[in-house]
N, C-alpha and C positions, 0 to 999 in steps of 0.2 A: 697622881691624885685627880687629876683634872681626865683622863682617860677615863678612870672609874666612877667618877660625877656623871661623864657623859652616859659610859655603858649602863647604871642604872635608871637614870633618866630615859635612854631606848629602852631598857627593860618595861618600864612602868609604865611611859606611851603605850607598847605592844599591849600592857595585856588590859588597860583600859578600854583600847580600842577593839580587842578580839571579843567576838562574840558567837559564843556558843550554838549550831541547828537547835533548835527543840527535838526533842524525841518522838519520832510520831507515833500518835497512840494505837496500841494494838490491843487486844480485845473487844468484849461484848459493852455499849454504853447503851443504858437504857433514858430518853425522852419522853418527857412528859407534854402533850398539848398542852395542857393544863395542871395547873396542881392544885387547886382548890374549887368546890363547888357549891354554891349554898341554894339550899332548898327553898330559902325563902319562909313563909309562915305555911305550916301545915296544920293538921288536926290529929290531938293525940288518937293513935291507932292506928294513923296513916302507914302503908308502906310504900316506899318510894326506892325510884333506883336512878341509878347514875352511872353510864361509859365513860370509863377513864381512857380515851387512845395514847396507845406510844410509840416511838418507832426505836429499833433497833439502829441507834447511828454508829454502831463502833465496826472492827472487823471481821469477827468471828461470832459464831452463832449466840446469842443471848439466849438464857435455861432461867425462867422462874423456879426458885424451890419452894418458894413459902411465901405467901399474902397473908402477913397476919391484923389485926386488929384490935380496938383499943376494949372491945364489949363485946356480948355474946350478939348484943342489935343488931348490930351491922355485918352482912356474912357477901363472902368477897366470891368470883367465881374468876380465873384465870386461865391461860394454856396453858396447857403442860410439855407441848412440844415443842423444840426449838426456832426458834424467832432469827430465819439469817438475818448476815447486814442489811441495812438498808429496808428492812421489811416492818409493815407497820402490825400493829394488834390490839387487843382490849383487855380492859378488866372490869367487869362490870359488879357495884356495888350495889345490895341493896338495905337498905335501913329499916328496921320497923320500930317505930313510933310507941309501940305498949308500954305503958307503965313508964312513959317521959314525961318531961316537964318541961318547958322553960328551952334558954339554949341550948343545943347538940356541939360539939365539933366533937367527929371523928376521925380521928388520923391512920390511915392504911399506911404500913411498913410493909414491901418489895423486895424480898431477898432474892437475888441471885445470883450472877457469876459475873456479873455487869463488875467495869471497873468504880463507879460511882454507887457501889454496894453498899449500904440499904439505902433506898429511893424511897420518898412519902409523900402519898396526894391526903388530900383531906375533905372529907364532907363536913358542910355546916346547917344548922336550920332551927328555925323557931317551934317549939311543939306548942301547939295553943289548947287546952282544952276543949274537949268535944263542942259544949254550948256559944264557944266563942268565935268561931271562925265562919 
């Protein structure tokens, strides 16, 4: 009895004390500089734009399929070609103001092949009316 006290007691030391490598990550992981941008106070009508930079921090090539958006306002422009590791690139958004009011936030959803798939930056801003600003 006392043999099998000890052997499970060495058992349960062991596997407290083992600890697992992490798995190192392989694929595309896409990086945001940033994830939020605010325009600050503009004038209804205004169009404004904003570079989102990111870099490709995983292994293998990052592929955008799809930059979508929360409104017809806001229209995305992206690469379409692959992004190696290690390689940086843009997204550049631009927003128009027509027929806005008041607070904006727009959130960009980033489909691709990335292991952190969908990725979202977001623009924000005050539209003021014309006579106000």
């Amino acid at each position: 009895m006392k043999y099998l006290a000890t052997l499970l007691l060495a058992g349960f030391t062991f596997c407290a004390t083992a600890q697992e490598e992490p798995m190192p990550m392989t694929g595309a992981k896409i990086v945001f500089s940033e994830s939020s941008f605010d325009f600050g106070e503009i004038t209804q009508g205004d169009r404004v734009e904003h570079i989102f930079e990111f870099e490709n921090a995983g292994t293998e090539p990052l592929v955008l399929s799809d930059v979508r958006t929360t409104c017809g306002c806001t229209a995305p422009q992206w690469p379409k070609e692959p992004i190696a590791p290690g390689a940086k690139s843009k997204i550049k958004v631009v927003f128009n103001s027509a027929g806005k009011m008041g607070m904006q936030n727009k959130v960009i959803t980033v489909m691709s092949n990335a292991v952190n798939n969908p990725e979202r930056v977001k623009i924000v801003t005050n539209v003021m009316p014309p006579d106000q600003k």
